[in-house]
N, C-alpha and C positions, 0 to 999 in steps of 0.2 A: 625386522620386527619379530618380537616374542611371538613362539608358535601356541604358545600356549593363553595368550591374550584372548581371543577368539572364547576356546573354553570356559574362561573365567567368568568372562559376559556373559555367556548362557549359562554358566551355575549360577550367577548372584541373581539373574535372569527368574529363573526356576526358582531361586529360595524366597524373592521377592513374591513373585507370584501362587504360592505356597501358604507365607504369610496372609496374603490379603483374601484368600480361599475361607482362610479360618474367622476372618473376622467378620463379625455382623454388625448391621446398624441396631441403633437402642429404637427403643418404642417412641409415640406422640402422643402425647395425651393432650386434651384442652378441660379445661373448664367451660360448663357450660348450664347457663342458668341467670345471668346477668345482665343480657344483652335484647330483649325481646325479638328483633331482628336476625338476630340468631337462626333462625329457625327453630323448628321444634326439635327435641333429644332423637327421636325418630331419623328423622331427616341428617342431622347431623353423623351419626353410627352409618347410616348407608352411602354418607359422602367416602366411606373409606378410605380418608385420611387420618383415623385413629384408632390405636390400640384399646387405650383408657377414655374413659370420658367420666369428670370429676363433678358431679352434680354439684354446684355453688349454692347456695349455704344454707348448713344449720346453725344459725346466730345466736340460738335460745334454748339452753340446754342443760341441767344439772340441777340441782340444790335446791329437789323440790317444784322448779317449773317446767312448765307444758313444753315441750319440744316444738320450735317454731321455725318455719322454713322460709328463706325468701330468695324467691325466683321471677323477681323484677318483672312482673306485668304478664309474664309467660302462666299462670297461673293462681287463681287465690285459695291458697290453702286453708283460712279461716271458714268460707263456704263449701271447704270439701271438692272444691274446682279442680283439683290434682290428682283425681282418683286414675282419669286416664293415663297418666305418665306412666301406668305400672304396663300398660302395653307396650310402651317406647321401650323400657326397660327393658322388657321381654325379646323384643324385636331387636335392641342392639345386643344382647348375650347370647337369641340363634345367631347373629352374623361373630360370635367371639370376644366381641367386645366385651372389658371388664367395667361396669358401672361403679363410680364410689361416689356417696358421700361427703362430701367436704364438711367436715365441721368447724365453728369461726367463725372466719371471713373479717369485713377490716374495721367492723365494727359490733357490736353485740353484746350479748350479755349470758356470760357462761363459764361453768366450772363445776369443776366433779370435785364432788366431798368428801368421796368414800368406795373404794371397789364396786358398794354397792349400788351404790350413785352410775357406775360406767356402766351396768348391765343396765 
């Protein structure tokens, strides 16, 4: 047997192990705002099983209309019922977590006219 076999194993061994040193896993995000069962945004950020957490949906938005949110039963944003989410909010960005927005979603009514329109 090659004496030198032995060696080989433990370089490609070593460069193996090397490579997989450097790599990371990517993030989780879910969406979350859909589901009432869900739990609340709160709850959800301290399951810490996510990075991101994609607030579901701005369906209503641009050319002139009222920004309108819908977050399936978890809150009624036309009575103002949503003001508490800004603490969930809070409370998943002390744990790190990045909140976004989803705007869309798989039905609605929306679209930007004008630069000025995005702001």
């Amino acid at each position: 047997m090659d004496d030198r076999f032995p060696g080989s194993i433990a370089l490609l061994f070593c460069l193996l192990l090397s490579a997989f040193k450097n790599c990371y896993a990517g993030v989780v995000s879910v969406y979350w705002g859909q589901d009432v069962k869900e739990g609340t945004l709160a709850d959800t950020c301290a399951s810490g099983n996510y990075a991101i957490v994609n607030i579901a949906f701005l369906h209503s938005f641009g050319s002139g209309q009222t920004p309108t949110i819908n977050l399936a039963g978890h809150c009624d944003p036309s009575s103002g019922g949503c003001a508490g989410l800004s603490n969930d909010i809070t409370a998943c960005q002390n744990l790190g977590i990045k909140v976004l927005l989803s705007i869309g979603g798989g039905s609605g009514s929306y679209s930007l006219s004008s630069a000025d329109d995005a702001r």
